[in-house]
N, C-alpha and C positions, 0 to 999 in steps of 0.2 A: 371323037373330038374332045371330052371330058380328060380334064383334072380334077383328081378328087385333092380338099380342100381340107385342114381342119381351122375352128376358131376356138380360143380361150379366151375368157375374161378372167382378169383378174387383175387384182389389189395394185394402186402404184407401189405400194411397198415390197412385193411381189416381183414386181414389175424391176427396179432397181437392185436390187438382191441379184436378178437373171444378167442384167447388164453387168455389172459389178465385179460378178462370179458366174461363170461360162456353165462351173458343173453346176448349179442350181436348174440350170434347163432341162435338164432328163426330168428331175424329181419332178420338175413343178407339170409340167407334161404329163406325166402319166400318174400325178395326182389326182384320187376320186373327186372329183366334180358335180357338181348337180344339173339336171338338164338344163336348166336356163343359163349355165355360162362355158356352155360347149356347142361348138356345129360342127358340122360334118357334113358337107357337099359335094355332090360326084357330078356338079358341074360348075366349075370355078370359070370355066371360060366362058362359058352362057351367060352366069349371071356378069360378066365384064361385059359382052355384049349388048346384053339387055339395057346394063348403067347407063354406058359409055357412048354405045354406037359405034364402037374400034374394035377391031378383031386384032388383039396385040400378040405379035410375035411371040414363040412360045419361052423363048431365050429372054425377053422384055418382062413376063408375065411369072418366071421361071427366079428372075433376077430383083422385081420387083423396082424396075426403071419407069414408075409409072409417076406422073404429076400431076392427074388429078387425085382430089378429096376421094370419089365412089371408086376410081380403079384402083388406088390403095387398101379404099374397106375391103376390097376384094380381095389384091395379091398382098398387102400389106402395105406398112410404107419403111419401117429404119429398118435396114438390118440388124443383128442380134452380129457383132463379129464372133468369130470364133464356133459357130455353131453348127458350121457344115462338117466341125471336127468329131463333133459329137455323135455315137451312135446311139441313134431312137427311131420312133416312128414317123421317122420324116424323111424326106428329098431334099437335100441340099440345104439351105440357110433358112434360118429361122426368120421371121417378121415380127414387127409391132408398130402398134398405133398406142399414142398415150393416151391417159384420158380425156384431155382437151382434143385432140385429133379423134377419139371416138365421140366424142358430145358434136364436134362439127360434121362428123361422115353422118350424123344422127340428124343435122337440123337439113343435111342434102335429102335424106331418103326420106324426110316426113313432108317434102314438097313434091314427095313423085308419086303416081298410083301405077301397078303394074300393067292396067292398059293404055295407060298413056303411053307407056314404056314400050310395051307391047306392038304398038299403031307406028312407034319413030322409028325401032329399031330390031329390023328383022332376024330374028334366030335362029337360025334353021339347024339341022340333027336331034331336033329334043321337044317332046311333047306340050303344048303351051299349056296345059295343066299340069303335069308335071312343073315347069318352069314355075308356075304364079305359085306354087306350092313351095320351089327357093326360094323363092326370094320373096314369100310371105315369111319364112323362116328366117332367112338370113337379115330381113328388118326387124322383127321381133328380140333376135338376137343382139343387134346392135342396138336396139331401145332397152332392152334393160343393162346394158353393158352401158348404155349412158347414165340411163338411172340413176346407178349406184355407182357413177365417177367410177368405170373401173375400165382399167388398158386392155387391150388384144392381141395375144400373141394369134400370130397364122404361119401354115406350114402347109406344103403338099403331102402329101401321103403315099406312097406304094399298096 
């Protein structure tokens, strides 16, 4: 059932640069990064589960047709145009969240605890420690990407 998932933070200036100019997205991608502003998740649809409580379409989640705040920090939310033309380490189009859209997916997740999460919304195919371990990760990740006002590219992975 897993999508593996990646996350970047990084700079709005960064951030616009990639908008702007299409080839800036390879580089900025497989720019050495430090661990607190990279994820990497091999369950992107658990943790939409877990958020959400919707088991989205994989075409929806694939597409990033999502309109809540947490199914976004998940699949993303704007498209990046032009980026499924690009070859990298990705599946299909790029994502981002600005950093206003990361500061609000941040004030969603610091009202939620994983078993609360846990008790609403049932997940099944995947270890509940495992799980509390994403998404202790993938909260962590999005508090310091708020922190320090910085955007999120996401991307599926092969």
């Amino acid at each position: 059932m897993s999508i593996e998932s990646e996350y970047l933070s990084l700079t709005a200036e960064e951030l616009d640069e990639i908008i702007s100019d299409i080839n800036k997205l390879k580089p900025a991608i497989t720019k050495q990064r430090n661990d607190q502003d990279r994820l990497f998740t091999q369950c992107c649809e658990e943790l939409h589960i877990l958020l959400t409580g919707d088991v989205p379409p994989m075409e929806k989640l694939a597409q990033a047709m999502l309109s809540s705040t947490l199914a976004n920090a998940v699949a993303g939310g704007n498209l990046i145009d032009g980026s499924e033309e690009i070859d990298g380490p990705f599946l299909g189009r790029v994502r981002y969240l600005t950093a206003a859209e990361v500061k609000e997916a941040m004030r969603e997740l610091d009202t939620l605890t994983f078993e609360e999460l846990a008790e609403q919304n049932a997940v099944e195919g995947i270890d509940e420690e495992d799980l509390a371990e994403e998404f202790a990760a993938f909260k962590n990740f999005y508090s310091h990407a708020a922190s320090g006002d910085r955007a999120v590219l996401s991307f599926f992975t092969d």
